[in-house]
N, C-alpha and C positions, 0 to 999 in steps of 0.2 A: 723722567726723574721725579722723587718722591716729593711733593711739595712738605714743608713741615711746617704747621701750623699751631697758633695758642688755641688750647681747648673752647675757651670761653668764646672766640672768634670763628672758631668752628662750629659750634653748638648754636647761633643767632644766624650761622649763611645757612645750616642746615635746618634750622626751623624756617627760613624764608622760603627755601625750594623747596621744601614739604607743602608748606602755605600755599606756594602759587601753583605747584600740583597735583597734590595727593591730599590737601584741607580735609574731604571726610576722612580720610583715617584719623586725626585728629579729636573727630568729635563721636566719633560713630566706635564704641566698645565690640563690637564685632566683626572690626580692619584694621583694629590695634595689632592682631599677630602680621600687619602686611608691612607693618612703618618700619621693622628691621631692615626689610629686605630692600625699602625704597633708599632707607638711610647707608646700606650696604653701595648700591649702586650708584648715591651721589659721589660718595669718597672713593669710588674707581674712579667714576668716571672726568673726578679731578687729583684723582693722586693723591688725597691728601692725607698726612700721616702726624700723628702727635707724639713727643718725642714720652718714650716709657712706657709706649703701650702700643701691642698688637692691634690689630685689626679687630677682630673679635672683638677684645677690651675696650676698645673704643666705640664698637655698633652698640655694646651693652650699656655703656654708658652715656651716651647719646640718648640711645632711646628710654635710658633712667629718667634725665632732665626731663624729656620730651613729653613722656608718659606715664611718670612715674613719681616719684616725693625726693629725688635727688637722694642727699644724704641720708633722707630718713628710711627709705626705702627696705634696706638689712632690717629693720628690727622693728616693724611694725608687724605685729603679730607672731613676736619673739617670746617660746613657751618661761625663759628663764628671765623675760624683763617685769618691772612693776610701773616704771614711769618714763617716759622720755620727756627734759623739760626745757624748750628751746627759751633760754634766757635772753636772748638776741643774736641775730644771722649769724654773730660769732661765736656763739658761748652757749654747746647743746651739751647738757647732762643725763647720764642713764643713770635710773637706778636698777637696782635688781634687786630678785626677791627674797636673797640675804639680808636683804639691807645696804650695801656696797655700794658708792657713788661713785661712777668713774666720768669723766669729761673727755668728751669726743675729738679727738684729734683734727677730722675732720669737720667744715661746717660750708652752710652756705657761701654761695662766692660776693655779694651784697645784701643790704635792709631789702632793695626790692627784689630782689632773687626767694628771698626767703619768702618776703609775701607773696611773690607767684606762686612760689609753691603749694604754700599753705591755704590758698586760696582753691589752689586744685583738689587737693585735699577734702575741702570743705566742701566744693562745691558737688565732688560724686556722691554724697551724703544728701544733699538738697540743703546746704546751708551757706551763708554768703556771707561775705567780709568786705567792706567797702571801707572811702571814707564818710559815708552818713551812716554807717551799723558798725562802727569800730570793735564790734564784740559780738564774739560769736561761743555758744553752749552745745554740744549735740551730741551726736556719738557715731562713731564708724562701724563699719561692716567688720566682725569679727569681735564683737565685746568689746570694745573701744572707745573709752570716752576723751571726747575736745573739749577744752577752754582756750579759745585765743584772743590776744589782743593785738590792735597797729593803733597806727599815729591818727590821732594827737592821745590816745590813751595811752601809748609809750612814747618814749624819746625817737623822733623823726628817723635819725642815723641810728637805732638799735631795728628799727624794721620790723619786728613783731615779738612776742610773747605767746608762747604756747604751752601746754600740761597737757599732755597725754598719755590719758591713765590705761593699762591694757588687764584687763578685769580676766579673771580662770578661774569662773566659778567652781565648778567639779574639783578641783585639785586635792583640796584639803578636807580631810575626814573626821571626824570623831576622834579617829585614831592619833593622827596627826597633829590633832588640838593637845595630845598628850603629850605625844612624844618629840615636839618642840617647846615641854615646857611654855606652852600658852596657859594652858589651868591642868587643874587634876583631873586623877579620873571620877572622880564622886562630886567634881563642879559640875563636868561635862553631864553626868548621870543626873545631877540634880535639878537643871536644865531642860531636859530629854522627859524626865518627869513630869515639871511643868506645862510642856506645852503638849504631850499624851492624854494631862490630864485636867484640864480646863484653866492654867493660871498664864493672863497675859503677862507679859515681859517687854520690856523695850531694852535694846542696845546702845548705850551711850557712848561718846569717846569723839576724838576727834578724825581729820581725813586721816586715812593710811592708818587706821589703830587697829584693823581685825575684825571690825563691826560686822559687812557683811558676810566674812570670810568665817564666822561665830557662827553668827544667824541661821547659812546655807547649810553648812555641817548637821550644827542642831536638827531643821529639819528633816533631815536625810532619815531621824530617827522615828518619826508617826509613819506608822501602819497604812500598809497599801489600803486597805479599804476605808480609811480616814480621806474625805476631800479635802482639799488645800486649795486656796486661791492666792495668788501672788499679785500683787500691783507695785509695778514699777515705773521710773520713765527717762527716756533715754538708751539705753541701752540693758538689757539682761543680765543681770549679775546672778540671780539663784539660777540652780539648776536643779531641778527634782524630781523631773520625767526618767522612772526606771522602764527598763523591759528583760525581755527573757531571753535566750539564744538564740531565741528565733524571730525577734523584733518587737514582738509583741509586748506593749503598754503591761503594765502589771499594778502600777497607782494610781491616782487617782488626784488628780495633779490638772489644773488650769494657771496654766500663765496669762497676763495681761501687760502690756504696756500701754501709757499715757501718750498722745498725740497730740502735742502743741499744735496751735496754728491761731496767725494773726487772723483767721475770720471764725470768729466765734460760732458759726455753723459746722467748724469742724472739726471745735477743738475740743479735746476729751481729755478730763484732766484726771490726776489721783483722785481727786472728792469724789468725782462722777463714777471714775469704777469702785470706789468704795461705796456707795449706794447701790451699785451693778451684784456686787459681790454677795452681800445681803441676800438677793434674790435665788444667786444657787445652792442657797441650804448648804454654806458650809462649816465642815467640822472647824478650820481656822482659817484666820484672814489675815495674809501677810502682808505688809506695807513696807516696800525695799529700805526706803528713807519718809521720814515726813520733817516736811520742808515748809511747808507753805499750809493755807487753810482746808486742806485733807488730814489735818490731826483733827480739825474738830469734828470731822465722820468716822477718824477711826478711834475716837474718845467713849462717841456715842456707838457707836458698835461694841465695845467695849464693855461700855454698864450698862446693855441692853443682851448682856449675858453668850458674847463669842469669844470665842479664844483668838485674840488679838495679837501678833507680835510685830515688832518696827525698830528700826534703827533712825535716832536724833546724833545731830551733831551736841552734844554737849559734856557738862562734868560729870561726877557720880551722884545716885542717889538725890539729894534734893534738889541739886542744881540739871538736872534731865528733867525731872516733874516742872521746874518754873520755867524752862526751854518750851516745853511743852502746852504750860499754862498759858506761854507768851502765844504762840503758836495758835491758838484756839481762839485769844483772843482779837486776832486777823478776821475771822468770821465772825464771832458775835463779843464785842467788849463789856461780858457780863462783871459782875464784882468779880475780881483777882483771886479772890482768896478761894471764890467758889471754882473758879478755873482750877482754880492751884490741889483743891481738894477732889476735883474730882479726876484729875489726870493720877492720881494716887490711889485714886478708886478703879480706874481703867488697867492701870498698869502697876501691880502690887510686887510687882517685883524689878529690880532696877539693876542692868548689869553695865560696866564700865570695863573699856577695854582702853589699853593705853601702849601708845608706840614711848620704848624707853632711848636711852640715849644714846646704848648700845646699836638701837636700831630693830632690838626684840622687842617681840606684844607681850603683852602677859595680858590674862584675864585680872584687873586688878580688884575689882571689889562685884559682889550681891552681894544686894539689900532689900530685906524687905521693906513697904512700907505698913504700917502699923497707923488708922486712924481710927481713933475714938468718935465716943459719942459725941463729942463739939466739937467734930470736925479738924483736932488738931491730929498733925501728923508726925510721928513717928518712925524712927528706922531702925532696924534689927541688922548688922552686918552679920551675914550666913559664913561668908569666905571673903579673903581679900589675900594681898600679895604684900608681906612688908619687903621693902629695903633694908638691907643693915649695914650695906657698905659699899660707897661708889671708889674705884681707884680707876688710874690710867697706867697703864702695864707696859713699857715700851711703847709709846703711844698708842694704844689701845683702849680702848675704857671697859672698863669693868664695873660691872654689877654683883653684888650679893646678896640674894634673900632669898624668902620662903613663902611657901603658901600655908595662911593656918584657918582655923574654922572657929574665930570669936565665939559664936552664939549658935543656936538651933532655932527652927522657924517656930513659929508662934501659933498658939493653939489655933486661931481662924483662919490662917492658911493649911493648917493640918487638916479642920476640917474641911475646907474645901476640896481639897486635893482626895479626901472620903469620900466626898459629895458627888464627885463627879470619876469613881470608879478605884483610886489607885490599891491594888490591893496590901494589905496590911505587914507582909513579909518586907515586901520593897519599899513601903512608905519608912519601916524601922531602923533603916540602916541610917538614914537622914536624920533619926533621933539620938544619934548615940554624942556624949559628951568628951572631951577630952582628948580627941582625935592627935596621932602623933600628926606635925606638921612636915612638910615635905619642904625639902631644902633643895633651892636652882637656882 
């Protein structure tokens, strides 16, 4: 006769008889496909059944727990998610990449259920979670980045904090930047222009604003026989490697990622591959994020005449240059102002990308910067996005506005943009005034 058992008391005899006979399937990824079939014939060979679920249903879920991320399992490396955010064992949220927040019905079955798992998690990655490392940074297999936290960095009974972001670089095109109303198409162009033809840029905005999802696209648009160097770290968010029907490479495309590592013999940071990058003569030098004292190499790569591009967390326009000034001044605490002035020299053009409340990006403001001969600086808004009207519609919120085109760029970036090849048909369309604005 059927024995019927609680799940959860099933799930700890069955990891015991696993333990005490089949332990390397546990630890060994190449007898993971064996742990079904041992878990199959422990609950023959005691009968045991849980009530609302088959047989089947239950080896699946057994070996979820056992070898798997439990709850999280579904939707790790889910093409239509954007975040999973384990607020505590009981309270996991999805986002999606609408924007849509839905809260998971289901969640872990305790604080330490959850940290087991998540610890599992962390640990196939090479990263650990204890109580003397209470914080863990990395990123998973499939584009996937961690931040987690446990006690005493949360509440004891919430059992951990997690944000897992799931990054699809490839997805969104040029096209796409259009036709979701993120910018126009003569932002996009204007852009595309820029970094074809010698003027660095950096990405401003905060997490989740479109930054790298700008950035990538953008790229997609320099010439297969243009080199590109990318420096990232963590996990691969650009994608840029094209090829032909037949497999074959057709750009000219080096990816790099940064290697942490507590013994400084091993560790390769953003600075380092941007001094690396320097070396393969290339046409641009991408920097995924600058975060830490790798802005003040990709400052000086910058006004030592490369085509530069990066994404900072910060505001628009002057407040991304003093993020940035800050930023540089981690490696050398020269005078402020000269930071401040030369990150304006680096990066002459300033784009801001913002998540609205809606839950839409918009490309909200370029600007140029404009510095004189005493080093004051100046901004020119090229495009920006106003608001005209927020309302809530049946609880819904609503946005209204448009994209318009304040100003036109300024003679020294015109000339630049000469200087360094653009030819004169396509530099013209970027002069013209009075532009109708597009209404979204």
């Amino acid at each position: 006769m059927a024995k019927q058992i609680e799940f959860w008391t099933l799930l700890r005899l069955t990891q015991e008889y696993i333990s005490q006979h089949y332990a390397s399937v546990l630890t060994d990824k190449n007898k993971l496909n064996q742990l079904k079939s041992y878990i199959d014939k422990y609950l023959r060979d005691n009968d045991y059944h849980v009530e609302n679920l088959t047989t089947k249903e239950l080896i699946d879920k057994l070996y979820c727990e056992m070898a798997e991320y439990s709850v999280l399992t579904p939707f790790l490396g889910s093409p239509d998610l954007e975040e999973i955010n384990v607020n505590g064992w009981d309270d996991i949220a999805l986002t999606y990449l609408d924007g849509s927040i839905v809260k998971l019905k289901d969640h872990f079955h305790s604080p330490q259920h959850a940290v087991d798992i998540i610890k599992r998690l962390l640990h196939h990655s090479g990263m650990i979670i204890d109580n003397a490392t209470p914080t863990a940074q990395g990123h998973l297999p499939g584009n996937t980045r961690i931040t987690a936290l446990k006690d005493p960095i949360v509440d004891e009974d919430r059992g951990v904090s997690v944000s897992i972001r799931l990054l699809h670089p490839s997805r969104v095109t040029r096209e796409n930047l259009v036709e979701t109303g993120f910018a126009t198409q003569e932002m996009v162009d204007f852009l595309c222009m820029c970094i074809r033809y010698g003027v660095p840029f950096v990405v401003a905005g905060a997490t989740s604003s479109g930054k790298t999802t700008l950035l990538n696209a953008i790229m997609t648009s320099i010439p297969d026989n243009k080199r590109v160097f990318t420096i990232e770290t963590g996990s691969r968010e650009l994608s840029l490697v094209r090829r032909d029907e037949n497999g074959a490479v057709i750009n000219n495309i080096v990816h790099t990622l940064s290697r942490p590592s507590d013994n400084p013999a091993y560790d390769i940071t953003q600075e380092d591959l941007v001094v690396s990058s320097l070396r393969f003569n290339p046409d641009v030098v991408c920097v995924g994020e600058m975060r830490d004292v790798e802005c003040y190499s990709a400052v000086e790569a910058s006004l030592t005449g490369h085509t530069v591009v990066s994404t900072v967390h910060a505001g628009p326009a002057s407040a991304a240059h003093m993020r940035i000034a800050l930023l540089c001044q981690k490696r050398f605490p020269i005078n402020f102002s000269t930071s401040l002035m030369q990150a304006g020299q680096a990066f002459p053009v300033v784009v801001y990308a913002h998540k609205l409340e809606n839950n839409s990006r918009k490309l909200m403001d370029i600007s140029e910067c404009i510095i004189s001969s005493a080093g004051e600086r100046e901004y020119n808004c090229l495009y920006n996005y106003q608001i005209d009207k927020n309302t809530v519609e049946n609880g819904t919120f609503v946005i209204e506005g448009h994209f318009d085109k304040p100003n036109i760029m300024s003679d020294s970036l015109r000339q630049r943009l000469i200087q360094y090849g653009v030819p004169q048909n396509e530099l013209n369309r970027f002069l013209m005034k009075g532009v109708e604005s597009e209404w979204l």
